[in-house]
Every structure is written in C-alpha cells, then in structure tokens.
GUMI-488438 format. One record per residue (C-alpha): residue in one letter; residue number from 1; z, y negated, x negated. Coordinates in Angstrom, 3 decimals, m for minus. Each point is the difference from the previous one (the first is absolute). Layout:
BEGIN
{rest A nr NUM up Z north Y east X}
...
//
This chain:
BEGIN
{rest X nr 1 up m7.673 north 5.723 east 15.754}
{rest X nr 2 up m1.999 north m2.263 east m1.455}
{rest X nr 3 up 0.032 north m1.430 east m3.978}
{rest X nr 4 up 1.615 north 3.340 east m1.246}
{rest X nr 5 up 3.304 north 1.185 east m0.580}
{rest X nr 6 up 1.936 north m0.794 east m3.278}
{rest X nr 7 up 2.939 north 0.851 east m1.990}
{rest X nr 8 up 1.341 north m2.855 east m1.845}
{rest X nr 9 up 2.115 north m0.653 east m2.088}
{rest X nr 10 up 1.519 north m3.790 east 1.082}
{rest X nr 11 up 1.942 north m3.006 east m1.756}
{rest X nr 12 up 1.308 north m0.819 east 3.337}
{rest X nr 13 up 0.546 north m3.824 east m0.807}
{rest X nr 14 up m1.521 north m3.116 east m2.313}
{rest X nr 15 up 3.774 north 0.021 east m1.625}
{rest X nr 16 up m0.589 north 3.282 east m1.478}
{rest X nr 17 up m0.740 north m0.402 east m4.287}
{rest X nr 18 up m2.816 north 2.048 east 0.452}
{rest X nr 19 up m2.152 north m1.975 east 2.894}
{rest X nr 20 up 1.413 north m3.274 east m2.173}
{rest X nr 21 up m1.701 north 0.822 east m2.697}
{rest X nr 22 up m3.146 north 1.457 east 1.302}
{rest X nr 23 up m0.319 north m3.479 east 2.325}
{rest X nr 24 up 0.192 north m1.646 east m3.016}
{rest X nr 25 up m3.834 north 1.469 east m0.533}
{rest X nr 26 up m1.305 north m1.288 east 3.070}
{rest X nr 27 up m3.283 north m2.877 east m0.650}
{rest X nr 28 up m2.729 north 0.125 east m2.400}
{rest X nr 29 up m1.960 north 3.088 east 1.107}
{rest X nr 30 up m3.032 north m1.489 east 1.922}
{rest X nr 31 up m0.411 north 2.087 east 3.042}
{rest X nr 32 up 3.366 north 1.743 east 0.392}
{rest X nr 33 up 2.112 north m0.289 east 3.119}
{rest X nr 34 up 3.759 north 0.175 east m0.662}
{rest X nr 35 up 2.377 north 1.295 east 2.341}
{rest X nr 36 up 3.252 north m1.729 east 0.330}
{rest X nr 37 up 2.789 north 1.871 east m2.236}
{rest X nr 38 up 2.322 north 0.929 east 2.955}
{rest X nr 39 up m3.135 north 2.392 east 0.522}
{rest X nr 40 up m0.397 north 1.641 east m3.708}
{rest X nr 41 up 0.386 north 3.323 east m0.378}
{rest X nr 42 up m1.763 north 3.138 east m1.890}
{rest X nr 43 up m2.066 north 2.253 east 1.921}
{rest X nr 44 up 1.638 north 3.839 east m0.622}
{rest X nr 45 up m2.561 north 1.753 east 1.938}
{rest X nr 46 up m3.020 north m0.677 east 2.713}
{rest X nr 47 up m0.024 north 2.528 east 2.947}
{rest X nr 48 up m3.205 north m1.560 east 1.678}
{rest X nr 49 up 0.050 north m0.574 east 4.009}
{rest X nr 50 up 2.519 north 2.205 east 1.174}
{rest X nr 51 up 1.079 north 0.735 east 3.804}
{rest X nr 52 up 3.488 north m0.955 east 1.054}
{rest X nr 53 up 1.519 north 3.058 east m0.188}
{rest X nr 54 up m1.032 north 0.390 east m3.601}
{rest X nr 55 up 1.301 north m3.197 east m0.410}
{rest X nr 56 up 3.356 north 0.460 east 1.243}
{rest X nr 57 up 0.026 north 3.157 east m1.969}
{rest X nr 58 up m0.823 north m1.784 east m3.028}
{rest X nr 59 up 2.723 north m2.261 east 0.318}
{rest X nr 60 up 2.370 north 2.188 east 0.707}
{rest X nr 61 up m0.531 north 1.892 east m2.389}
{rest X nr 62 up m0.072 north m3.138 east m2.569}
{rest X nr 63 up 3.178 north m1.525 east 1.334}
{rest X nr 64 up 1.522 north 3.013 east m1.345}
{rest X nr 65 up m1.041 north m0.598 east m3.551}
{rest X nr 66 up 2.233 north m1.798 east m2.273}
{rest X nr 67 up 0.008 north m0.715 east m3.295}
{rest X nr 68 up 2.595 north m1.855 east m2.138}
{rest X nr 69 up m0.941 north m3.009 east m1.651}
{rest X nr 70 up m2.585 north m0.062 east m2.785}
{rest X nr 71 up m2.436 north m1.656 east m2.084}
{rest X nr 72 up m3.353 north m1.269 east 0.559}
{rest X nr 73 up m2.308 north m0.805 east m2.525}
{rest X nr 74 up m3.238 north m1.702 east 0.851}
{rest X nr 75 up m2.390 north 1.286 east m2.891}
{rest X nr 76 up m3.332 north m1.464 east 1.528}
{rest X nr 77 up m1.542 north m1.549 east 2.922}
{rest X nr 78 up m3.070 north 1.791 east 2.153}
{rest X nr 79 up m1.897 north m0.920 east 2.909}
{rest X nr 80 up m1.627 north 1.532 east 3.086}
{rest X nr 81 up m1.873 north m0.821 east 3.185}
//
C-alpha cells in the first residue's frame, strides 16, 4: 500500500468545536499547506506500508476500540517531513 498506514484519531466534520477553532489558525505561516477541516484529525500511531491483510487486521482490530468521550488538550505544535 502505498503512503503508509495510520491510526487517527478524526473530527469527522468542519461543525465540530474542535476543527472550528483550529481553522480559525489557518494563514500567516509562509510555506504551509492547509488541509480543509472536514480532513483534521490527530495521528495516534504510523504503521508504515502495510499489506492488505495487515490492514484489514488493523482495522478490525481498531473498530473494536472505544473510548468514551474525553478531553484533548493541544499543549504545542511540531512538525515533520
């Protein structure tokens, strides 16, 4: 598979308070390339290029998880690539 397999953690939709308010950063950074907000979510874990078993396994396995709801504080901001 290619560009890796993820586990994320997703706001599902721009209505959601949390993509609001982190759209309301978008601009000023010269050089940064914004994804829309119905696309924002928090990368849980990075399982690298996978087969499709593994992948179905994965998600599987991670459609099993649940966790009530909780809260999410965003302490800092890093970057990769």
């Amino acid at each position: 598979m290619s560009g890796g397999t993820f586990a994320i953690l997703s706001f599902n939709s721009p209505a959601n308070p949390v993509a609001m308010a982190l759209s309301q950063w978008r601009g000023g950074l010269s050089g940064a390339r914004w994804i829309d907000p119905d696309q924002y979510h928090v990368t849980l874990r990075f399982f690298g290029d996978v087969d499709r078993a593994c992948a179905r396994m994965l998600d599987d396995m991670l459609a099993q998880a649940f966790h009530p709801v909780f809260t999410l504080k965003i302490a800092g901001l890093r970057i990769f690539g």
